[in-house]
C-alpha positions in Angstrom: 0.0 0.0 0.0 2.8 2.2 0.4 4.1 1.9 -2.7 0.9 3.1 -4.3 1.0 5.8 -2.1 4.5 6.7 -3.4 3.3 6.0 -6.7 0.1 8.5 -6.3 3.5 11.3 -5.4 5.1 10.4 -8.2 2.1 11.1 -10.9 0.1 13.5 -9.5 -2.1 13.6 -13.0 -3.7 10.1 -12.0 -5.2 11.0 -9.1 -8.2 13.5 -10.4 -9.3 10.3 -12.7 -9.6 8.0 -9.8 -11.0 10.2 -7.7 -13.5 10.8 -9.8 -14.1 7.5 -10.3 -14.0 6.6 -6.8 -16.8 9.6 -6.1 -19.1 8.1 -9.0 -18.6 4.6 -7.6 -19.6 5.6 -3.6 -22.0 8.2 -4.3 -25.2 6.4 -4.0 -24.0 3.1 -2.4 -20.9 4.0 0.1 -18.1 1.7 0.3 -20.1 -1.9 -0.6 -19.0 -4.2 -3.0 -21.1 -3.6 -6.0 -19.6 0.1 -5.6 -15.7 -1.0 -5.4 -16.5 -3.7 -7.9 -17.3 -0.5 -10.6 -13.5 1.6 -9.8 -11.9 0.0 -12.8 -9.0 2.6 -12.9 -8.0 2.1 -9.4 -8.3 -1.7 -9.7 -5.6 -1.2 -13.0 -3.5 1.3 -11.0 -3.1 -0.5 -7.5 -2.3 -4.1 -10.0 0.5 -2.0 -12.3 1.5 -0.8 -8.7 2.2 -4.1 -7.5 3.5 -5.5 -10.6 6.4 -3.1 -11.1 7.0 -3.1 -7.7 7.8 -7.1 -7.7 4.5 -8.2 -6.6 3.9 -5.5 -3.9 7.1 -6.2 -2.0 8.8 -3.8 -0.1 11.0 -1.7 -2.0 14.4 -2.8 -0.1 13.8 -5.9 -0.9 16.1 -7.2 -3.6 13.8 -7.5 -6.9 16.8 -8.9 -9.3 17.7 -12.2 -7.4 18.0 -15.0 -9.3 19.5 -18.4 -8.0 21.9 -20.3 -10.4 23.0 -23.3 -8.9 25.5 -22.4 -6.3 25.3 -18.8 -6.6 23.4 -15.7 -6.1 23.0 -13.4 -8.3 21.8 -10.0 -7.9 22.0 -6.5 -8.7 25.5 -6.5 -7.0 26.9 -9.2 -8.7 27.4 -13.0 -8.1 27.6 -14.3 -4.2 28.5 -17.1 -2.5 24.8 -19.3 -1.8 26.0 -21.1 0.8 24.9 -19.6 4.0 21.5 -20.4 3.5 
């Protein structure tokens, strides 16, 4: 949730669109599930949130790390695998 919060910083031009979506979509039923059901555009930016972000993850977490047999490799470079 944080990072979509970061994202809503980072492009300030997609907020008026959802919240005007989000106002359509609560004004004659509230928060219910029909109601959040109809916010298409947040549904799409909260997924493309979490899919850049490596599934929602926390952003220190290492997004690049691969394991290739006895090593690690990440962002850094290749490291030893074997204190796991």
């Amino acid at each position: 949730m944080s990072q979509a919060f970061r994202n809503f910083a980072l492009h300030p031009d997609c907020i008026a669109p959802l919240r005007k979506e989000i106002e359509e979509a609560t004004r004659y039923g509230g928060w219910i599930k029909a109601s959040i059901d109809k916010m298409h555009k947040l549904d799409s930016f909260l997924k493309e949130t979490m899919r850049l972000s490596a599934g929602g993850l926390s952003p220190d977490f290492p997004t690049c790390m691969l394991y290739f047999g006895s090593h690690f490799h990440s962002e850094m470079g290749l490291h030893s695998f074997e204190s796991i």
